[in-house]
Biopython code that builds the backbone (N, CA, C, O; Angstrom):
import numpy as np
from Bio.PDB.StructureBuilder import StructureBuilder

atoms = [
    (1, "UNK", "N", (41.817, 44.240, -52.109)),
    (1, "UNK", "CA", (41.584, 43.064, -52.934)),
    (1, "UNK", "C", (42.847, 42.200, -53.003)),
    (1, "UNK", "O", (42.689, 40.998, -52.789)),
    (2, "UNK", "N", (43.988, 42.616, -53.251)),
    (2, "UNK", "CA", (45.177, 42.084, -53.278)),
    (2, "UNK", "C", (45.723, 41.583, -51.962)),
    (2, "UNK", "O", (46.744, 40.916, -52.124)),
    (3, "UNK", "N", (45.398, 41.691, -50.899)),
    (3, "UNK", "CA", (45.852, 41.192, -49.962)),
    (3, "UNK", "C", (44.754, 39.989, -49.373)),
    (3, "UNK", "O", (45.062, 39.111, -48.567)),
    (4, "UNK", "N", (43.236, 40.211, -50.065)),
    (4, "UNK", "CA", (43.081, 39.170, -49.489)),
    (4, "UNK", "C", (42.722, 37.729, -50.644)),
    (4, "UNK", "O", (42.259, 36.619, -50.380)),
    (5, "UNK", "N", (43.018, 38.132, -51.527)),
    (5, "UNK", "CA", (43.502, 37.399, -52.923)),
    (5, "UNK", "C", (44.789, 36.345, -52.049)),
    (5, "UNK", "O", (44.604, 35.314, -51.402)),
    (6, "UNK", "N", (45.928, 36.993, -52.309)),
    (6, "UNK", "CA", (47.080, 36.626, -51.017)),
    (6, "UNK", "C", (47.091, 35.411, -49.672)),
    (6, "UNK", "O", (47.742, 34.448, -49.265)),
    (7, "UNK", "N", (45.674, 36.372, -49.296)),
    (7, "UNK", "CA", (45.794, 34.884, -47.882)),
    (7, "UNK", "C", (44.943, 34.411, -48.437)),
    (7, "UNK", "O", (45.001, 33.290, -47.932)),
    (8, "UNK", "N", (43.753, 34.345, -49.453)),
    (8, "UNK", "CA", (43.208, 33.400, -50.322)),
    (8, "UNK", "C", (43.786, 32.042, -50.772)),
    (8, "UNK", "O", (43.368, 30.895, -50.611)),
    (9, "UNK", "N", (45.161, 32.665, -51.545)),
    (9, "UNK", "CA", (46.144, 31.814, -51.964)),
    (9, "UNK", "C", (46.902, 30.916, -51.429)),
    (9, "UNK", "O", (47.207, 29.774, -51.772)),
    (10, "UNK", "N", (47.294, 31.869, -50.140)),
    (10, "UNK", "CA", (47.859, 31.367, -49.082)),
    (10, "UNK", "C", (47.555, 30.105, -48.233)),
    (10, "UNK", "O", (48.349, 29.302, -47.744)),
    (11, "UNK", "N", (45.910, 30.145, -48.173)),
    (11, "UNK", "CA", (45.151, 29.132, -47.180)),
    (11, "UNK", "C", (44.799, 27.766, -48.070)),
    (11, "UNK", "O", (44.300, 26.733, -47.624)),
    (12, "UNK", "N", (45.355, 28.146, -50.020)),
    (12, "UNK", "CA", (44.558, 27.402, -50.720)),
    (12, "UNK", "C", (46.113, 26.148, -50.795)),
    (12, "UNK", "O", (46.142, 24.974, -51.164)),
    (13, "UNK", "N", (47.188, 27.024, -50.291)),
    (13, "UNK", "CA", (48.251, 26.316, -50.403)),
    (13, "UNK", "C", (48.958, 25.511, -49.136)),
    (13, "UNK", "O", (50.143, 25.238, -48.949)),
    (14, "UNK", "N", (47.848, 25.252, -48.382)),
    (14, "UNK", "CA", (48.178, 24.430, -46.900)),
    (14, "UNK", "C", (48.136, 23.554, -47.733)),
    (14, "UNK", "O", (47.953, 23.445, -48.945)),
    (15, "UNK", "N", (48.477, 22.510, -46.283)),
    (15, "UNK", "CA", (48.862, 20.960, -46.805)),
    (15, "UNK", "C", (47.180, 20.511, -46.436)),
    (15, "UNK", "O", (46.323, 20.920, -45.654)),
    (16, "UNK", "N", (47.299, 19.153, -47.755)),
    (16, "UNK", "CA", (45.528, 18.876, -47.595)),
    (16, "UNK", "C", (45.699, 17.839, -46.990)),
    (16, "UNK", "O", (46.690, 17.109, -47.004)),
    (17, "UNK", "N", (44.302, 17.680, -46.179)),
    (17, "UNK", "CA", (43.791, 16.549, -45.227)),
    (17, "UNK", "C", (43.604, 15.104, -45.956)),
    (17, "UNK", "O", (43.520, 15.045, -47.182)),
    (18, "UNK", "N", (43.545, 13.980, -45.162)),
    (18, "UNK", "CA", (43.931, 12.819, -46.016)),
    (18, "UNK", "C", (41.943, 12.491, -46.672)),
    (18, "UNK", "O", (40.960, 12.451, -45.931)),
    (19, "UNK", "N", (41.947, 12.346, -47.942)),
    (19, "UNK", "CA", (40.806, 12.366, -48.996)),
    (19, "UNK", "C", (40.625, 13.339, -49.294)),
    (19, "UNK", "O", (39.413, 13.492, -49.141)),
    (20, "UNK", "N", (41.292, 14.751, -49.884)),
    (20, "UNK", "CA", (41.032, 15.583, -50.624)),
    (20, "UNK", "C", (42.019, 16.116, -51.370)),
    (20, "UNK", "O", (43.228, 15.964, -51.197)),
    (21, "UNK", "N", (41.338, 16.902, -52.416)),
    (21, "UNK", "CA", (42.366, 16.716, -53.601)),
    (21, "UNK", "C", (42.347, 18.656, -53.684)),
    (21, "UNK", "O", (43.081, 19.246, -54.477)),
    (22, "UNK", "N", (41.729, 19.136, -53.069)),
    (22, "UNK", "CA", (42.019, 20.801, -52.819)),
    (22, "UNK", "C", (41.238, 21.564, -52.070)),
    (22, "UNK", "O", (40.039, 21.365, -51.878)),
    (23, "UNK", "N", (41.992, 22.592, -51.558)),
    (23, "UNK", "CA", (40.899, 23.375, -50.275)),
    (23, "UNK", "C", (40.236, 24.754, -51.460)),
    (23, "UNK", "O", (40.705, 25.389, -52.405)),
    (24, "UNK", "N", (38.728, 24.694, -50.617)),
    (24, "UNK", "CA", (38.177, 25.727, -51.650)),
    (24, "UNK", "C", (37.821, 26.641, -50.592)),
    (24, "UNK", "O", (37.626, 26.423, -49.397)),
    (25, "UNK", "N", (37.752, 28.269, -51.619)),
    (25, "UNK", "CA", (37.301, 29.470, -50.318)),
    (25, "UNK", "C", (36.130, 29.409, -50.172)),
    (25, "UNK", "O", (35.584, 29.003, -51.198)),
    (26, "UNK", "N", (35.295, 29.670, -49.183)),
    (26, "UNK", "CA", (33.837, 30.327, -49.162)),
    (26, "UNK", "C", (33.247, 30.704, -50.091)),
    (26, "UNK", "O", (33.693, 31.703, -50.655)),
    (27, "UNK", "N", (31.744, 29.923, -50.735)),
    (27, "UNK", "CA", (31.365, 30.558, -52.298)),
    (27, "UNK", "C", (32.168, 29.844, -53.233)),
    (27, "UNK", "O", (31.341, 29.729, -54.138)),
    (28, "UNK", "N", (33.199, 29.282, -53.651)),
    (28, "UNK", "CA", (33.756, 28.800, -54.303)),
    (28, "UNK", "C", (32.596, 27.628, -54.797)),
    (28, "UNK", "O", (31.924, 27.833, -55.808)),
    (29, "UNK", "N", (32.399, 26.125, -53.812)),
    (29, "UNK", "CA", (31.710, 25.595, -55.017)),
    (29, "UNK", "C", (30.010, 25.918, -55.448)),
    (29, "UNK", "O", (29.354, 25.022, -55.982)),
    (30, "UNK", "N", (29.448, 27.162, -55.181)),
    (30, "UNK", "CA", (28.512, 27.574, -55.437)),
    (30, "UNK", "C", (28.413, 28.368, -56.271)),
    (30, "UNK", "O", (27.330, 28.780, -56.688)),
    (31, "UNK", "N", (29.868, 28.850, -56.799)),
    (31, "UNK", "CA", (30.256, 29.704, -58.108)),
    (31, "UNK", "C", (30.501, 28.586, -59.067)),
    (31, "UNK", "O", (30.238, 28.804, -60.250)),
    (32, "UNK", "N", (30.976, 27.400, -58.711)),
    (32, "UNK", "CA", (31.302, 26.133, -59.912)),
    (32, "UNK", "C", (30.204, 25.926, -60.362)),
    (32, "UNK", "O", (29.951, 26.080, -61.557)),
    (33, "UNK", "N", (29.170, 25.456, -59.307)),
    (33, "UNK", "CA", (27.602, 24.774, -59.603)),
    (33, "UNK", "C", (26.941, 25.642, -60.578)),
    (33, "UNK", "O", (26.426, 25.340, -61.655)),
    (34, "UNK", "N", (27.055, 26.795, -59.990)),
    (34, "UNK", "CA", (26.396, 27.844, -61.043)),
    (34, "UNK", "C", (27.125, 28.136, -62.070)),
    (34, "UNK", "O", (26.506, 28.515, -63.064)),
    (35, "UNK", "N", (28.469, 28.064, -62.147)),
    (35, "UNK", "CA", (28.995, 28.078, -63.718)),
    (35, "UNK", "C", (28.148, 27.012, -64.986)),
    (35, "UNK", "O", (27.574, 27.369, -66.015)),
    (36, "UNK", "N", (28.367, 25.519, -64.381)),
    (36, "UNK", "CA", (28.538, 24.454, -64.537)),
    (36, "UNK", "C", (26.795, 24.806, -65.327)),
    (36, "UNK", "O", (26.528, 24.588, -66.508)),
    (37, "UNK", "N", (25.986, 25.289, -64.452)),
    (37, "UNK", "CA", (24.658, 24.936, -64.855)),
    (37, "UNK", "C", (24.581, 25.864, -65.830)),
    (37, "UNK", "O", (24.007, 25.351, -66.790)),
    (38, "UNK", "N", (24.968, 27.302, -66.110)),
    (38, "UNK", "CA", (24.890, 28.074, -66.957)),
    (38, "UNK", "C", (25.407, 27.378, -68.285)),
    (38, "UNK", "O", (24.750, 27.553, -69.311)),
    (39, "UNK", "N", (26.336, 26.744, -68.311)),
    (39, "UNK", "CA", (26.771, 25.943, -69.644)),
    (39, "UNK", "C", (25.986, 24.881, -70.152)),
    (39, "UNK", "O", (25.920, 24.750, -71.375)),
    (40, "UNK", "N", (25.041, 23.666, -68.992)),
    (40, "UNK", "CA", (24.362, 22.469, -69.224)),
    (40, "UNK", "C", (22.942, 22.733, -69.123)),
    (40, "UNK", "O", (22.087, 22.203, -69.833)),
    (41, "UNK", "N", (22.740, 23.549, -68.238)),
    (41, "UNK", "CA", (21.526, 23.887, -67.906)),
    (41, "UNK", "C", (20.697, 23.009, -66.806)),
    (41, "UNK", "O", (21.139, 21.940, -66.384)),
    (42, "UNK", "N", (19.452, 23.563, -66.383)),
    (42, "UNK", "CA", (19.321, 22.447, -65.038)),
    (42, "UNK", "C", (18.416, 21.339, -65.541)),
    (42, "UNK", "O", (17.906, 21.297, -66.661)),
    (43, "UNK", "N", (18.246, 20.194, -64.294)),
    (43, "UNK", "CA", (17.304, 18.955, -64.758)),
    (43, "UNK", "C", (15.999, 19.369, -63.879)),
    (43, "UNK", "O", (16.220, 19.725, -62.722)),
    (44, "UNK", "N", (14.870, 19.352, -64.270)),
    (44, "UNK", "CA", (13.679, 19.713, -64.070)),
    (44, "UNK", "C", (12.790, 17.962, -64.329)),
    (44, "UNK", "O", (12.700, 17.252, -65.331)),
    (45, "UNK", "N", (12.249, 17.787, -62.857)),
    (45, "UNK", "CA", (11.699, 16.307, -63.439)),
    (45, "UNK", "C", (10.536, 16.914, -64.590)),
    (45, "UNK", "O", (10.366, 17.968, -65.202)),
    (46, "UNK", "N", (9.924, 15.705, -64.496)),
    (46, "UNK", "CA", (8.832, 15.605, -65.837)),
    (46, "UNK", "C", (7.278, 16.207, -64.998)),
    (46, "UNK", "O", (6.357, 16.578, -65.726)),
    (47, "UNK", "N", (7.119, 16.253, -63.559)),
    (47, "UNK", "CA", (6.700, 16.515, -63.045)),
    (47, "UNK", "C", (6.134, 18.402, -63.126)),
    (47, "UNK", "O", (5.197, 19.163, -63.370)),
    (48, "UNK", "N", (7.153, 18.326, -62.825)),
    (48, "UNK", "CA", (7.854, 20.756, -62.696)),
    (48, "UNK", "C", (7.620, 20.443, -63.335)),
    (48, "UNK", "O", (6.478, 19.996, -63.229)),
    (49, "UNK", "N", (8.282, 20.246, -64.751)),
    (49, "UNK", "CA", (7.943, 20.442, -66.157)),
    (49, "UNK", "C", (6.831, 20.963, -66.821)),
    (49, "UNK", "O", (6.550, 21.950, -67.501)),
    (50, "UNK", "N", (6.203, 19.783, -66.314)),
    (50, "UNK", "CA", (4.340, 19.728, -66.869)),
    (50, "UNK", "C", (4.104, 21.023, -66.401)),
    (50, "UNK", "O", (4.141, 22.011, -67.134)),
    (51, "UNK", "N", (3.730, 21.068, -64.556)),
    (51, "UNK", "CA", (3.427, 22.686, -64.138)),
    (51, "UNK", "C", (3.802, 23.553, -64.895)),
    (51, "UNK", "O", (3.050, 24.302, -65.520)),
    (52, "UNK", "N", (4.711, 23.555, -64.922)),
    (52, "UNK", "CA", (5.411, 25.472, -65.606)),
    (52, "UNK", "C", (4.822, 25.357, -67.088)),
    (52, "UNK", "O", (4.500, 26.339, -67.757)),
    (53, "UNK", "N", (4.698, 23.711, -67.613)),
    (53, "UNK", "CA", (4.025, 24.581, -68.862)),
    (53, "UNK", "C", (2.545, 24.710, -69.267)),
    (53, "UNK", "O", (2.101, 25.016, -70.374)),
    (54, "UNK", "N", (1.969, 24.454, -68.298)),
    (54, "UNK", "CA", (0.450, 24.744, -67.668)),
    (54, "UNK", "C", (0.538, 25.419, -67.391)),
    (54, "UNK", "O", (-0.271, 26.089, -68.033)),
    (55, "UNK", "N", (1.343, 26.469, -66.277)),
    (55, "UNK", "CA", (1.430, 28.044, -66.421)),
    (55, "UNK", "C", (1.660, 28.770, -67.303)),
    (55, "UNK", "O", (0.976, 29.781, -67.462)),
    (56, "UNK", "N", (2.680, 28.460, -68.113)),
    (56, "UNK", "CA", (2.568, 29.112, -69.610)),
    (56, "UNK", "C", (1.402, 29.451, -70.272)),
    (56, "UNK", "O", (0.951, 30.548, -70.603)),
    (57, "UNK", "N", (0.899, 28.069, -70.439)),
    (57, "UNK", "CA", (-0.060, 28.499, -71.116)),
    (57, "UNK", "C", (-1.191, 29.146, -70.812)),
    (57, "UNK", "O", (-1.856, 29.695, -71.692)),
    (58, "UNK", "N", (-1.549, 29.157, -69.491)),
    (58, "UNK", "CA", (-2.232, 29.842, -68.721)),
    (58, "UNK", "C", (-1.990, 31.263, -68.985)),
    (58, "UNK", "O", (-3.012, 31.874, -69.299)),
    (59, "UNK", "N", (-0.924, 31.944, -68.942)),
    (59, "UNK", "CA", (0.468, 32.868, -69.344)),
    (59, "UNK", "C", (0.367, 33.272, -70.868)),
    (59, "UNK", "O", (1.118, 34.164, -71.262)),
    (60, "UNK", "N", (-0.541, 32.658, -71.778)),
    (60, "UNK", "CA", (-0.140, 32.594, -73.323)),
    (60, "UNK", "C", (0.336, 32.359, -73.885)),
    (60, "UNK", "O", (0.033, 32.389, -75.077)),
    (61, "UNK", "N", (1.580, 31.896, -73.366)),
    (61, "UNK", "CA", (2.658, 31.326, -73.977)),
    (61, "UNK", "C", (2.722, 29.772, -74.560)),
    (61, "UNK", "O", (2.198, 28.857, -73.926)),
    (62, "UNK", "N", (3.465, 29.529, -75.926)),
    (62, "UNK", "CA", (3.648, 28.440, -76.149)),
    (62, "UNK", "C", (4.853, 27.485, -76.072)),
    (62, "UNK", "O", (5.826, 27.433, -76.825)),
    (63, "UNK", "N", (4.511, 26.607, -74.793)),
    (63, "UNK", "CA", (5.816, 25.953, -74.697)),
    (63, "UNK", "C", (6.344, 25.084, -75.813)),
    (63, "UNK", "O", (7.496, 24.698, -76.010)),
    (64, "UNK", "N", (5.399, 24.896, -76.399)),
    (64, "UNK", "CA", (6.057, 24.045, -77.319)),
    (64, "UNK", "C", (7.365, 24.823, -78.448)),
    (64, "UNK", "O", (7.965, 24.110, -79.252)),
    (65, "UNK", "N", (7.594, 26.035, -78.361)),
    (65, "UNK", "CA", (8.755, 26.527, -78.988)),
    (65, "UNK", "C", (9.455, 26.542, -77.630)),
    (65, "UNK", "O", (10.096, 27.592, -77.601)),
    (66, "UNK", "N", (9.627, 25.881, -76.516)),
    (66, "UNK", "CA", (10.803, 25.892, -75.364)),
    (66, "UNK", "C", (11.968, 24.932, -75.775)),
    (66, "UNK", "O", (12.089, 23.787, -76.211)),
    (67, "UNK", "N", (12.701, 25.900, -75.442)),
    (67, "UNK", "CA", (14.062, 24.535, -75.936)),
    (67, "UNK", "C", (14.076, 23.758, -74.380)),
    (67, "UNK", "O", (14.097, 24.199, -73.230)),
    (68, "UNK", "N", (14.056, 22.492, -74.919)),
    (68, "UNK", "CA", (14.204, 21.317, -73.783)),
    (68, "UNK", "C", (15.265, 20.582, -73.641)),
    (68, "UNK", "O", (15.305, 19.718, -72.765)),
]
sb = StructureBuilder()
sb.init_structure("model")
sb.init_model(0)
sb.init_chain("A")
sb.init_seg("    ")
for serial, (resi, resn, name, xyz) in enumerate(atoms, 1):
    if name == "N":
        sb.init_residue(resn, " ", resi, " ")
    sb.init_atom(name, np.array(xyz, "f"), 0.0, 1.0, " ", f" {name:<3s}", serial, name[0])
structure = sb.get_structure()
């Protein structure tokens, strides 16, 4: 783990290409996106929406206690 932490670091500390502001590893911004959404949560048009809560209720469930 520590060594490749290391050339992690290492590759994150090249010199950057002209329009960017930092080099990211592999997975990196797909760990942000998914941070990012765990905190905001996702946008679902009005479209999905409707479906899933026509499946619900189909399901028993009442969307209307869904936090939106």
């Amino acid at each position: 783990y520590d060594e490749v932490e290391s050339l992690v670091q290492h590759v994150k500390s090249s010199r950057l290409a002209p329009g960017f502001t930092e080099i990211l590893a592999p997975g990196e911004p797909e760990f942000r996106s998914a941070a990012q959404k765990e905190i905001e949560g996702i946008n679902i048009d009005e479209t999905s929406w409707a479906a899933i809560c026509e499946e619900g209720c189909v399901l028993g469930l009442d969307p209307g206690r869904w936090e939106v």
